[in-house]
PyMOL Python script that loads the backbone (N, CA, C, O; Angstrom):
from pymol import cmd

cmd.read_pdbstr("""\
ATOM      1  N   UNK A   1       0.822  -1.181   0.000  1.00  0.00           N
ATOM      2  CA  UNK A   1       0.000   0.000   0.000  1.00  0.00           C
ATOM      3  C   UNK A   1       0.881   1.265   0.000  1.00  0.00           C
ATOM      4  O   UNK A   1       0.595   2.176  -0.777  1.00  0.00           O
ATOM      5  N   UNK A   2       2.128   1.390   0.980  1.00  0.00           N
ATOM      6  CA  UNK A   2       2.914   2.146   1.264  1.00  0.00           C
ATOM      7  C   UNK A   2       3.381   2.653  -0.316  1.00  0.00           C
ATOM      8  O   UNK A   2       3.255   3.792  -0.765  1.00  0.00           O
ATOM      9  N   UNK A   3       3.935   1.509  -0.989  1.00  0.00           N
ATOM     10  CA  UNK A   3       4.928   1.434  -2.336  1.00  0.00           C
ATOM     11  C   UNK A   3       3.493   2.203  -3.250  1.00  0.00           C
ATOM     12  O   UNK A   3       3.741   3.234  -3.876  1.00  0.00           O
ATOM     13  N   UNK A   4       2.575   1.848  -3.265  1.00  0.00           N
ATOM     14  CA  UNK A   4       1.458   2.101  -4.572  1.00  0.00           C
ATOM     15  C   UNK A   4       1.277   4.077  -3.854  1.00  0.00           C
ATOM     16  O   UNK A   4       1.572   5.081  -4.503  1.00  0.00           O
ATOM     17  N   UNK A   5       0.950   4.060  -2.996  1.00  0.00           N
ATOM     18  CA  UNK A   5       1.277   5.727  -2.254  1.00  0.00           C
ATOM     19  C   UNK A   5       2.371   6.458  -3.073  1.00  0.00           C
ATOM     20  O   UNK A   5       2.068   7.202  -4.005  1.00  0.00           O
ATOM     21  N   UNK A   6       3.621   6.230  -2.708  1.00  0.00           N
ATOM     22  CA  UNK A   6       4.494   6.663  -3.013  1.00  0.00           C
ATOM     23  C   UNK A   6       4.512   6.598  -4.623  1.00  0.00           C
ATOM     24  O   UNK A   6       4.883   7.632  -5.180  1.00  0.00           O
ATOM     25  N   UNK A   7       4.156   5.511  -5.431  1.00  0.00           N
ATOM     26  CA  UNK A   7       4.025   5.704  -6.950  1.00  0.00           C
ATOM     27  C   UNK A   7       2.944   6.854  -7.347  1.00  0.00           C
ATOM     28  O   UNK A   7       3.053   7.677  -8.256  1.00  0.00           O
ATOM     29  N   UNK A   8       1.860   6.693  -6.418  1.00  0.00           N
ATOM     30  CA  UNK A   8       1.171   7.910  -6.998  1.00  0.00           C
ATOM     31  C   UNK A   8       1.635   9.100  -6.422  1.00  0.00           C
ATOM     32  O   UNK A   8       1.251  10.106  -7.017  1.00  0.00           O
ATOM     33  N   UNK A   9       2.204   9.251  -5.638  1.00  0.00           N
ATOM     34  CA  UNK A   9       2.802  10.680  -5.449  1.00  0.00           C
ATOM     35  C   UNK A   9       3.862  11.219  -6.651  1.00  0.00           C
ATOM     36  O   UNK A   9       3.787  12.219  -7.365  1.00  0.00           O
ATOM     37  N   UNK A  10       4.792  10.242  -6.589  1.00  0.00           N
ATOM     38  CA  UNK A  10       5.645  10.446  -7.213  1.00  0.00           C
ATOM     39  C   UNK A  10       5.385  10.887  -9.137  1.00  0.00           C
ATOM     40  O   UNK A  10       6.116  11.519  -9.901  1.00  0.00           O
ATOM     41  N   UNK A  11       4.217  10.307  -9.333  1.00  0.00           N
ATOM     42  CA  UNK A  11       3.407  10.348 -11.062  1.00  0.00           C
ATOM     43  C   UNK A  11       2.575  11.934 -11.038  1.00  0.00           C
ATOM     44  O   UNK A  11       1.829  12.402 -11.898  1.00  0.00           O
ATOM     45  N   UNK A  12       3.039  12.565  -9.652  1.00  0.00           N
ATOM     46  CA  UNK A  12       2.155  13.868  -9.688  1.00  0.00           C
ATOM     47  C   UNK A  12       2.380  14.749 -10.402  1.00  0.00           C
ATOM     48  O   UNK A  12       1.160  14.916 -10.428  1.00  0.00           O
ATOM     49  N   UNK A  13       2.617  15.242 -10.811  1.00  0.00           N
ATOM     50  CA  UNK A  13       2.481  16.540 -11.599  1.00  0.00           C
ATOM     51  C   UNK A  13       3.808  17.623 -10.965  1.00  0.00           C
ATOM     52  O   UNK A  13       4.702  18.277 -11.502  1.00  0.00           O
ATOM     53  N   UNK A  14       3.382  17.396  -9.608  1.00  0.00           N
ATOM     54  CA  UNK A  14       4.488  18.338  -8.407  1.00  0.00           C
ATOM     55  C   UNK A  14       4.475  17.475  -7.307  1.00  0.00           C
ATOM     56  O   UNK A  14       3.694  17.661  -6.374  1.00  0.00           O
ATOM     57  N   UNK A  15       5.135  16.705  -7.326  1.00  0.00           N
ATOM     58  CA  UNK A  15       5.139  15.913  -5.747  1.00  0.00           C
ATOM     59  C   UNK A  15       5.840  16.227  -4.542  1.00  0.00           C
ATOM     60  O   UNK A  15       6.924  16.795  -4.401  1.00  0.00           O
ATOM     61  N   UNK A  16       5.294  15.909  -3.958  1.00  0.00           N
ATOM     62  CA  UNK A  16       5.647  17.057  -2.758  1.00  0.00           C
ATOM     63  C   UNK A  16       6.675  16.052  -2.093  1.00  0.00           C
ATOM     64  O   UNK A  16       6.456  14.844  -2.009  1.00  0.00           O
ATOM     65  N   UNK A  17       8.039  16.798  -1.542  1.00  0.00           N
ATOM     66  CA  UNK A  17       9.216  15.971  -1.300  1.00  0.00           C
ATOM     67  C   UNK A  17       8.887  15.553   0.102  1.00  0.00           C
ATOM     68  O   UNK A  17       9.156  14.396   0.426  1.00  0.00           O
ATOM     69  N   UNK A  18       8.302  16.412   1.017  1.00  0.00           N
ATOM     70  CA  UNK A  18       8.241  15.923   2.448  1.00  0.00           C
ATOM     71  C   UNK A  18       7.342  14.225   2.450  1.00  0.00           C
ATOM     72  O   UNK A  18       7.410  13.253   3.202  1.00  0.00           O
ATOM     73  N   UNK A  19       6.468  14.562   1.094  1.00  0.00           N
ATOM     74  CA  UNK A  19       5.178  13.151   1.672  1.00  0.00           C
ATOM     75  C   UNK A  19       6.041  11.917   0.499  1.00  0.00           C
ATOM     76  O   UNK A  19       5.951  10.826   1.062  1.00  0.00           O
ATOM     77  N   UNK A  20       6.657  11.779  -0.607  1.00  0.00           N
ATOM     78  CA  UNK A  20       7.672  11.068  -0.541  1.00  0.00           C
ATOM     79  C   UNK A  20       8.806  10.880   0.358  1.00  0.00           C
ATOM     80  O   UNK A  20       9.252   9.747   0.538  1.00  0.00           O
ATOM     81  N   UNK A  21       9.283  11.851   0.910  1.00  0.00           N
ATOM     82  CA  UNK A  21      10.405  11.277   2.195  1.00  0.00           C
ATOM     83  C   UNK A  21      10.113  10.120   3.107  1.00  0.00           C
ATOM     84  O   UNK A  21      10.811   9.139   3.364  1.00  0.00           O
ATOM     85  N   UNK A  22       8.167  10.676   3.806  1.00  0.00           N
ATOM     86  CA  UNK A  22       7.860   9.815   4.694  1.00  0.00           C
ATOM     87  C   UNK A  22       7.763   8.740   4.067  1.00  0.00           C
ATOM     88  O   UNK A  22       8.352   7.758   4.518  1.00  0.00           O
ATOM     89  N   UNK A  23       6.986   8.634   2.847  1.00  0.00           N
ATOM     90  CA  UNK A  23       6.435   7.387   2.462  1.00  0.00           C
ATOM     91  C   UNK A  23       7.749   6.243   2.154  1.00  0.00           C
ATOM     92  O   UNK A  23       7.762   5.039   2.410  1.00  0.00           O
ATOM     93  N   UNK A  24       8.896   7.148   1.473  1.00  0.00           N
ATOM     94  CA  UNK A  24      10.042   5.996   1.659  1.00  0.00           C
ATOM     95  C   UNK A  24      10.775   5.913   2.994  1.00  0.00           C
ATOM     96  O   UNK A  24      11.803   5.249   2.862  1.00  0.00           O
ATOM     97  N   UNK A  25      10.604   6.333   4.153  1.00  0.00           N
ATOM     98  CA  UNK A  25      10.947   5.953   5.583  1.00  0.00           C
ATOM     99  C   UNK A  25      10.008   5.071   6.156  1.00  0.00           C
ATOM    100  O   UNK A  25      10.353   4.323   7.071  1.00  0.00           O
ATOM    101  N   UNK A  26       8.307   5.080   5.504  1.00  0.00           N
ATOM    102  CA  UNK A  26       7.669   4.419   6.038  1.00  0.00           C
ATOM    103  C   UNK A  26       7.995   2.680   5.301  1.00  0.00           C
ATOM    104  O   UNK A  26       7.955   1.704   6.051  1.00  0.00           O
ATOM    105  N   UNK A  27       8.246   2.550   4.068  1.00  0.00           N
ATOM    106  CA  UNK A  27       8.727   1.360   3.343  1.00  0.00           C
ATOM    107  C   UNK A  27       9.928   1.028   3.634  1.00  0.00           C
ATOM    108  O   UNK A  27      10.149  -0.183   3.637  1.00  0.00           O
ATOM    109  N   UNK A  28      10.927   1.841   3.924  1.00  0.00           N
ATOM    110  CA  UNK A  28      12.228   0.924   4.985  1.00  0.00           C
ATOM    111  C   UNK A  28      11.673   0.475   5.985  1.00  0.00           C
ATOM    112  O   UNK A  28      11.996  -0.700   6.160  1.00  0.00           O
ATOM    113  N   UNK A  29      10.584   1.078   7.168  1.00  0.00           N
ATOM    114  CA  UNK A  29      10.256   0.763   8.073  1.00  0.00           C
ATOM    115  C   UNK A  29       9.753  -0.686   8.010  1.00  0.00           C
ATOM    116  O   UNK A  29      10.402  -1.634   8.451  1.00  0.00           O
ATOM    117  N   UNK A  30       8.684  -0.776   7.494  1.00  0.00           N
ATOM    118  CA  UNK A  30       7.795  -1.788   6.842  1.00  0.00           C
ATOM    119  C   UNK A  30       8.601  -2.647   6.442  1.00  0.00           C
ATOM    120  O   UNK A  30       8.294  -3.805   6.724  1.00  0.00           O
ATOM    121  N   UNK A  31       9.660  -2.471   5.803  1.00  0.00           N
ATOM    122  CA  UNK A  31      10.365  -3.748   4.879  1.00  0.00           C
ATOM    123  C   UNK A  31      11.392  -4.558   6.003  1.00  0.00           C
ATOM    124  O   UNK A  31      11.692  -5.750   5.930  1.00  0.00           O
ATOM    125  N   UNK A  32      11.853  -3.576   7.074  1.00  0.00           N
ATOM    126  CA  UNK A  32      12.719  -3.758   8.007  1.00  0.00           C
ATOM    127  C   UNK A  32      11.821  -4.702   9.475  1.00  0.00           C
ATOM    128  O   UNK A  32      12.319  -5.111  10.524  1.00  0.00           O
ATOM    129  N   UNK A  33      10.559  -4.782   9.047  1.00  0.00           N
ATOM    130  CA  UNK A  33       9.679  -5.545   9.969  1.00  0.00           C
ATOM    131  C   UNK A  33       9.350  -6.698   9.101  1.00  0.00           C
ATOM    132  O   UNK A  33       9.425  -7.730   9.769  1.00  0.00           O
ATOM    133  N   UNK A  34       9.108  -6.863   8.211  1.00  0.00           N
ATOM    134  CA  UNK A  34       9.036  -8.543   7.022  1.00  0.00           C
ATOM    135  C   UNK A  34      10.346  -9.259   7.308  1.00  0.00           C
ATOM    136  O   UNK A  34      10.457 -10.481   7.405  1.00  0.00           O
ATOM    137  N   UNK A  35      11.239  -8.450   7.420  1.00  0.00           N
ATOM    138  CA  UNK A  35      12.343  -8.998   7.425  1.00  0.00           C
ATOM    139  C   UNK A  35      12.691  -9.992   9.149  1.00  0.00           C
ATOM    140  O   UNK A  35      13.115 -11.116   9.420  1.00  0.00           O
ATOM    141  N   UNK A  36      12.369  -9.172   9.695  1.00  0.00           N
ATOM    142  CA  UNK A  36      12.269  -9.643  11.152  1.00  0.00           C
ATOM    143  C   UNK A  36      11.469 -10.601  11.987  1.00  0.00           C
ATOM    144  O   UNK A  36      11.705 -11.083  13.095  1.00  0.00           O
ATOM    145  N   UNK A  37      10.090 -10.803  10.860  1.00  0.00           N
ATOM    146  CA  UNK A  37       8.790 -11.480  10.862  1.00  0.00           C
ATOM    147  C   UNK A  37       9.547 -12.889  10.291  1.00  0.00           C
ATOM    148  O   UNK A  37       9.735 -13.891  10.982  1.00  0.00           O
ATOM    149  N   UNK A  38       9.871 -12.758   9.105  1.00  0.00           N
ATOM    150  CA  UNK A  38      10.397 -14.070   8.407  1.00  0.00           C
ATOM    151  C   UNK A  38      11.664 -14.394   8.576  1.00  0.00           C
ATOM    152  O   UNK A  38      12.159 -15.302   7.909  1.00  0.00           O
ATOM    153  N   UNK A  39      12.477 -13.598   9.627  1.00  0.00           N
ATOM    154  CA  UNK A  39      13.782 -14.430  10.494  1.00  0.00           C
ATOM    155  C   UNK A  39      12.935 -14.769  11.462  1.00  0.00           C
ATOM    156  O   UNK A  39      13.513 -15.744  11.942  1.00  0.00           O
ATOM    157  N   UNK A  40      11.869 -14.612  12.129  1.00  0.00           N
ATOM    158  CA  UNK A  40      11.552 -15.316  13.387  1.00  0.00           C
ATOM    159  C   UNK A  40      10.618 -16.558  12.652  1.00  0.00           C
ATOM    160  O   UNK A  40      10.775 -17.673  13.150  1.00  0.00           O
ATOM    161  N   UNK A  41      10.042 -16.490  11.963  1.00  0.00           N
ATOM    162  CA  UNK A  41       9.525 -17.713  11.443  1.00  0.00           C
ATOM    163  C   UNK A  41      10.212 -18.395  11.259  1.00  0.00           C
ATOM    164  O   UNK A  41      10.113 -19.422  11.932  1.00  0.00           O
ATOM    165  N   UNK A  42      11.137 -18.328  10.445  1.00  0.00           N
ATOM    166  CA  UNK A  42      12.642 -19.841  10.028  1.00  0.00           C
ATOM    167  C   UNK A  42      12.676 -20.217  11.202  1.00  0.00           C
ATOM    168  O   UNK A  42      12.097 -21.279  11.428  1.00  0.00           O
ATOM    169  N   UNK A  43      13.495 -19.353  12.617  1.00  0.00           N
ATOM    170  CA  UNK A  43      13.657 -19.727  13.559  1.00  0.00           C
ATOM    171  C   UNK A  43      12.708 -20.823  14.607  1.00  0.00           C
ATOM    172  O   UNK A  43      12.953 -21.895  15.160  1.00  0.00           O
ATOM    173  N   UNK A  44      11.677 -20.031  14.542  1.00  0.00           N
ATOM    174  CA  UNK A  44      10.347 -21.138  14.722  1.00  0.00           C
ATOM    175  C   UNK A  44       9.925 -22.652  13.597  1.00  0.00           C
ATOM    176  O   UNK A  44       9.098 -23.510  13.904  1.00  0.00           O
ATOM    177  N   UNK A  45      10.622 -22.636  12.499  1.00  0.00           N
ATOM    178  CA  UNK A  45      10.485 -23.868  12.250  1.00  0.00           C
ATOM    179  C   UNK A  45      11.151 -24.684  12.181  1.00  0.00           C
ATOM    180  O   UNK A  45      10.808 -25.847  11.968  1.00  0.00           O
ATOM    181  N   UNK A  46      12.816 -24.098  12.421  1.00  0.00           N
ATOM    182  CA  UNK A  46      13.565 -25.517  12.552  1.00  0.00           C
ATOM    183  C   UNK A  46      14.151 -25.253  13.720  1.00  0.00           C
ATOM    184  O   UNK A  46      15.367 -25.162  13.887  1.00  0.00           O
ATOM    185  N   UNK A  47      12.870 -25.058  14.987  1.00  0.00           N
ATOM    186  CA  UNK A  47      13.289 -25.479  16.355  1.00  0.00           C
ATOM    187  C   UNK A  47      12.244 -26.596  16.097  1.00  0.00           C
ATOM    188  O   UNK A  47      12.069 -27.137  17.188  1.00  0.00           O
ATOM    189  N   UNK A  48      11.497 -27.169  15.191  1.00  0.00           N
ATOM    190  CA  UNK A  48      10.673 -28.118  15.490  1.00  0.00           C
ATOM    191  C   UNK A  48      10.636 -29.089  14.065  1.00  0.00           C
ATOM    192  O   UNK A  48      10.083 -28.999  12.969  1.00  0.00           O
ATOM    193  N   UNK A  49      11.406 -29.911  14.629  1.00  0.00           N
ATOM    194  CA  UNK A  49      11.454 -30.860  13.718  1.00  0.00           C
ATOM    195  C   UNK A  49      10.314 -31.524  12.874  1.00  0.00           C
ATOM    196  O   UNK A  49      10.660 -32.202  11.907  1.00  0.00           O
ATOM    197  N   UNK A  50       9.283 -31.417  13.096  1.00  0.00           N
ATOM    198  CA  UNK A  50       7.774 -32.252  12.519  1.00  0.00           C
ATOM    199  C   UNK A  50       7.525 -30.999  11.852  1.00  0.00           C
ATOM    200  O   UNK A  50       7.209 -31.048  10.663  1.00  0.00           O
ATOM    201  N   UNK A  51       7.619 -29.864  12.439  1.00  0.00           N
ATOM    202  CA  UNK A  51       6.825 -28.303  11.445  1.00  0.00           C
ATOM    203  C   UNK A  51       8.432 -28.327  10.224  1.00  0.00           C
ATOM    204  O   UNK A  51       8.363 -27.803   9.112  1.00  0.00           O
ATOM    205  N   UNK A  52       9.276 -28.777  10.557  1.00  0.00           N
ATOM    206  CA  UNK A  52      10.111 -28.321   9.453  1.00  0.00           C
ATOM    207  C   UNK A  52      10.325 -29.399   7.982  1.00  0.00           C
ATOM    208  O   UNK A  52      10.618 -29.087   6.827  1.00  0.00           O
ATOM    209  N   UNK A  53      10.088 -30.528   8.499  1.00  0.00           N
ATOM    210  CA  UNK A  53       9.444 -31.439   7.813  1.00  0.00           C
ATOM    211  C   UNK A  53       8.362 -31.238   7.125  1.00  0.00           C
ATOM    212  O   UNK A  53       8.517 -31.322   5.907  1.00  0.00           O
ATOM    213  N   UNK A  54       7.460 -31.033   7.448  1.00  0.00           N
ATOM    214  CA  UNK A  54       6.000 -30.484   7.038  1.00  0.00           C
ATOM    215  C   UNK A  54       6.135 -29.229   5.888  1.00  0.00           C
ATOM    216  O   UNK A  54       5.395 -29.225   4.904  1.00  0.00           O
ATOM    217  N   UNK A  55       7.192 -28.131   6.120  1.00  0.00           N
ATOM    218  CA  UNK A  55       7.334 -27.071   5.671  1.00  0.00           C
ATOM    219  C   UNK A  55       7.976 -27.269   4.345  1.00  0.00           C
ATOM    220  O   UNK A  55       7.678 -26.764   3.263  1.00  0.00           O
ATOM    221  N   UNK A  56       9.145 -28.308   4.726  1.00  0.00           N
ATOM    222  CA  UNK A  56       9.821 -28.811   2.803  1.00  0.00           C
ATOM    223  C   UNK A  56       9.371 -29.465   2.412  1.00  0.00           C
ATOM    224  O   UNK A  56       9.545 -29.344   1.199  1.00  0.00           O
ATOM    225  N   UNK A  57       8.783 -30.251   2.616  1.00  0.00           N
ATOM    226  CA  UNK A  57       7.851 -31.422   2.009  1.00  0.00           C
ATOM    227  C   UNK A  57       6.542 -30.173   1.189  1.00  0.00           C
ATOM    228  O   UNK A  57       6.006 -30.553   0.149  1.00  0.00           O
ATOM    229  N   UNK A  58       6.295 -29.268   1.563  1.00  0.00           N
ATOM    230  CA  UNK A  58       4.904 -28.745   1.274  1.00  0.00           C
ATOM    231  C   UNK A  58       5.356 -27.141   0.480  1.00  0.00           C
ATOM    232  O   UNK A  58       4.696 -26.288  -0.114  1.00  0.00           O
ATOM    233  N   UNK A  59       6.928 -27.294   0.865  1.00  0.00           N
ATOM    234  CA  UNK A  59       7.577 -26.344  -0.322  1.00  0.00           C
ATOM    235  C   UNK A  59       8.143 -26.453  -1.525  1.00  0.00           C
ATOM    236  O   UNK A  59       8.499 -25.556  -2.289  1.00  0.00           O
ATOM    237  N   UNK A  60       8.236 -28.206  -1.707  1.00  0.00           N
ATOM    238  CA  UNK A  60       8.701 -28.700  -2.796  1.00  0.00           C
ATOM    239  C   UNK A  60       7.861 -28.621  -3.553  1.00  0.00           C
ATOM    240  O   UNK A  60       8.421 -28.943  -4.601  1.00  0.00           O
ATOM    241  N   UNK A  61       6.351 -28.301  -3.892  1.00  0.00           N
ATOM    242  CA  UNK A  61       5.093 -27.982  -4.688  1.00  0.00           C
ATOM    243  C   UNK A  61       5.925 -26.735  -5.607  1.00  0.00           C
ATOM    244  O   UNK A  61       6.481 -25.773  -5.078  1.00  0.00           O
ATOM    245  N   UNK A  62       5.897 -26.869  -6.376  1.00  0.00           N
ATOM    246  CA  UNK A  62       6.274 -25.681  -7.476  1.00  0.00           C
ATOM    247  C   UNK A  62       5.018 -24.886  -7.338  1.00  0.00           C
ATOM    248  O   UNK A  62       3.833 -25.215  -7.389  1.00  0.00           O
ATOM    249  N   UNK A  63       5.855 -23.302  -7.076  1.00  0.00           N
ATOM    250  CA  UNK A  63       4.779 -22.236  -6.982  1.00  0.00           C
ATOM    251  C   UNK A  63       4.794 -22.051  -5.606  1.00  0.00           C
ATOM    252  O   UNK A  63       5.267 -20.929  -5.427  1.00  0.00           O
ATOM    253  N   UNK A  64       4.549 -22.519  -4.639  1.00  0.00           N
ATOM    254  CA  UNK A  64       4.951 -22.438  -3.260  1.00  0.00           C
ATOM    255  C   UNK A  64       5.471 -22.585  -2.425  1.00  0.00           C
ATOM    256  O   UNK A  64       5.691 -23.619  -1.794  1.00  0.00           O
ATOM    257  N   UNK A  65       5.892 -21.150  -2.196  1.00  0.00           N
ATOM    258  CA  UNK A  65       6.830 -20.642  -0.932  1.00  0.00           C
ATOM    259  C   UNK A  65       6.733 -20.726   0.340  1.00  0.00           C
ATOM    260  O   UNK A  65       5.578 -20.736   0.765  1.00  0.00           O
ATOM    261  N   UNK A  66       7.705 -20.802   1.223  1.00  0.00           N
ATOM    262  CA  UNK A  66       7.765 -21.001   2.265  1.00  0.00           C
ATOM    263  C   UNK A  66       7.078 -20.018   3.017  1.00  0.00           C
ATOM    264  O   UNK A  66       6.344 -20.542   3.855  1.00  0.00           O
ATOM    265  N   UNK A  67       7.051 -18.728   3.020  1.00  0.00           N
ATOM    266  CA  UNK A  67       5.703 -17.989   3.891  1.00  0.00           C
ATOM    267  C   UNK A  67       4.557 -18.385   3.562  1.00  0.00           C
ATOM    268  O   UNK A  67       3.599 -18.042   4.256  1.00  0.00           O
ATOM    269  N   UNK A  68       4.375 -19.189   2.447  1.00  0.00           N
ATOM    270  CA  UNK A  68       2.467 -19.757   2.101  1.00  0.00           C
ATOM    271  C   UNK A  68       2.537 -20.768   3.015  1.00  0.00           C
ATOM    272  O   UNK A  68       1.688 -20.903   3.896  1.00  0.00           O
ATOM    273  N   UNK A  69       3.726 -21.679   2.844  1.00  0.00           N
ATOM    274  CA  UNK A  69       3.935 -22.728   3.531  1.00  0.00           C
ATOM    275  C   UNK A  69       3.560 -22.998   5.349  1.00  0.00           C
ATOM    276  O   UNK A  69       2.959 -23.868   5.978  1.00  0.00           O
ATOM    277  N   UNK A  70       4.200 -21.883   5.657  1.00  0.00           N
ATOM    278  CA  UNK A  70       4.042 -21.765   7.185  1.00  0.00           C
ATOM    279  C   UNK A  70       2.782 -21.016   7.656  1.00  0.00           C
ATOM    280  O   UNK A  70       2.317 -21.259   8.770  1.00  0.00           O
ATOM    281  N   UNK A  71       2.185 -20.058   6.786  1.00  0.00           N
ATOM    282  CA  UNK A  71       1.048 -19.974   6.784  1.00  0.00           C
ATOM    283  C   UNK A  71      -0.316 -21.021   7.151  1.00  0.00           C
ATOM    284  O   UNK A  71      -0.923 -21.025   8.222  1.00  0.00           O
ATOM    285  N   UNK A  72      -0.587 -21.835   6.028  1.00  0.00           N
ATOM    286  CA  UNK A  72      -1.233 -23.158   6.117  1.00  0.00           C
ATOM    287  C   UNK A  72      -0.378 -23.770   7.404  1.00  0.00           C
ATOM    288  O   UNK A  72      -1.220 -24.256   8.160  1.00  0.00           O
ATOM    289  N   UNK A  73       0.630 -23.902   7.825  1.00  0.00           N
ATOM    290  CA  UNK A  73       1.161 -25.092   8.802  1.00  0.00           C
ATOM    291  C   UNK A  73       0.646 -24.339  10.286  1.00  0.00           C
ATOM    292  O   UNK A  73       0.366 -25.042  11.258  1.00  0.00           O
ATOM    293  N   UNK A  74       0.589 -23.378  10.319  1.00  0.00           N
ATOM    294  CA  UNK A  74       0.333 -22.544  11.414  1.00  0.00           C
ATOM    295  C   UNK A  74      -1.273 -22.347  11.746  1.00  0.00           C
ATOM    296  O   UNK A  74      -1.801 -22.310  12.858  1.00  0.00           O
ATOM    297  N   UNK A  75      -2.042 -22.203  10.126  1.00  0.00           N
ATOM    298  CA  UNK A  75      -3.252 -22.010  10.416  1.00  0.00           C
ATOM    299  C   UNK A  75      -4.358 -23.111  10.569  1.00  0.00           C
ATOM    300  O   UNK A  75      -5.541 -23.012  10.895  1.00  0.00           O
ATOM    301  N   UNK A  76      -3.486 -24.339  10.182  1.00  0.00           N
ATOM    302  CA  UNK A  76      -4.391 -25.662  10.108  1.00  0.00           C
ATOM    303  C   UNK A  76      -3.950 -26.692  11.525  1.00  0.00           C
ATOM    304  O   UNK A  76      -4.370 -27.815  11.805  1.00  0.00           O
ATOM    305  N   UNK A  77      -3.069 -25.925  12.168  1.00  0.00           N
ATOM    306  CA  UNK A  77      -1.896 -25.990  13.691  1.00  0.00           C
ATOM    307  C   UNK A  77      -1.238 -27.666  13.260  1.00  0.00           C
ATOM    308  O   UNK A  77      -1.506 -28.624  13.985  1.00  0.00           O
ATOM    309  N   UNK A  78      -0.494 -27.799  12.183  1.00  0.00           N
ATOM    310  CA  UNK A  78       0.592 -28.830  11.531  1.00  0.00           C
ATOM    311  C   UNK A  78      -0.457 -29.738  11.023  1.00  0.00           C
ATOM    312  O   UNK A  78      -0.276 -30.926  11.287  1.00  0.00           O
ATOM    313  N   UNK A  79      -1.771 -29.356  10.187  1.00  0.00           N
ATOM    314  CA  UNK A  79      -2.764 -29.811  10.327  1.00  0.00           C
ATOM    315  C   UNK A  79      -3.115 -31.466  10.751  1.00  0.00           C
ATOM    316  O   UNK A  79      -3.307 -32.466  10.059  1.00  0.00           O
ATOM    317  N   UNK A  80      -3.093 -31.152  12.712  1.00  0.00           N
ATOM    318  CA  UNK A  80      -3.313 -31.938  13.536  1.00  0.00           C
ATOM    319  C   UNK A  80      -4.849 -32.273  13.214  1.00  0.00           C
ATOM    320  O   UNK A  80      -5.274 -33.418  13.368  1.00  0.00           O
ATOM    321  N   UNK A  81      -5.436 -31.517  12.887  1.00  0.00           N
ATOM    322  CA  UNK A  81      -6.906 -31.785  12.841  1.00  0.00           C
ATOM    323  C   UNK A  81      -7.744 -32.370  11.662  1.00  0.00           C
ATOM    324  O   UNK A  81      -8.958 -32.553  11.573  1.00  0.00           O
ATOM    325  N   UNK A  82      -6.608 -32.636  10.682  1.00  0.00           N
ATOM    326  CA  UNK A  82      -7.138 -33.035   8.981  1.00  0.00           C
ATOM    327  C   UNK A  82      -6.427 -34.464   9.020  1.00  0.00           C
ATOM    328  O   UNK A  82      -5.395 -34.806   9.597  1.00  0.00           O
ATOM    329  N   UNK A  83      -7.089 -35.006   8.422  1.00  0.00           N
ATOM    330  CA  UNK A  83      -7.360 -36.344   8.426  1.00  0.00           C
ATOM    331  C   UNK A  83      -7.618 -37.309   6.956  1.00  0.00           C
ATOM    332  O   UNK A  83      -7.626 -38.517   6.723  1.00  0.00           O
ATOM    333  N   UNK A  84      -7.789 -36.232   6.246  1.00  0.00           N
ATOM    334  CA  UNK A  84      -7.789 -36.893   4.961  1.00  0.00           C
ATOM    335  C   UNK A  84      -7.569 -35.603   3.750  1.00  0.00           C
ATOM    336  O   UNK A  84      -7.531 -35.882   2.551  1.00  0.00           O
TER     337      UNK A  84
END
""", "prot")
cmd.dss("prot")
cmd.show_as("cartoon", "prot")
cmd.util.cbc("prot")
cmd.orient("prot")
């Protein structure tokens, strides 16, 4: 949302430098928290051997990545509850 902001500012006519400044301090910000989100996720999955298993096995699917991956593993809880 941040990045699509800043494109339309930037396509203005006169863009105003202060509300691009923020908007690219607010996208380091932002990018500097994904980053921190998905080092603590790795970390959380290969402290657990069955979720990290689960995670390559279900990343070897061409097309899906490991944040889809841990997504589903997290939201279905290693889907303990699916059965078929």
């Amino acid at each position: 949302m941040a990045k699509n902001q800043l494109h339309a500012e930037q396509a203005e006519a006169e863009p105003l430098k202060g509300t691009t400044s923020r908007l690219e301090k607010q996208i380091t910000f932002l990018d500097k928290q994904i980053a921190e989100v998905v080092a603590e996720i790795n970390i959380l999955i290969k402290s657990n051997e069955k979720i990290k298993a689960d995670v390559e096995l279900l990343a070897s699917i061409p097309g899906v990545g490991q944040l889809t991956v841990a997504t589903v593993v997290a939201e279905t809880n290693g889907f303990y509850l699916i059965r078929s």
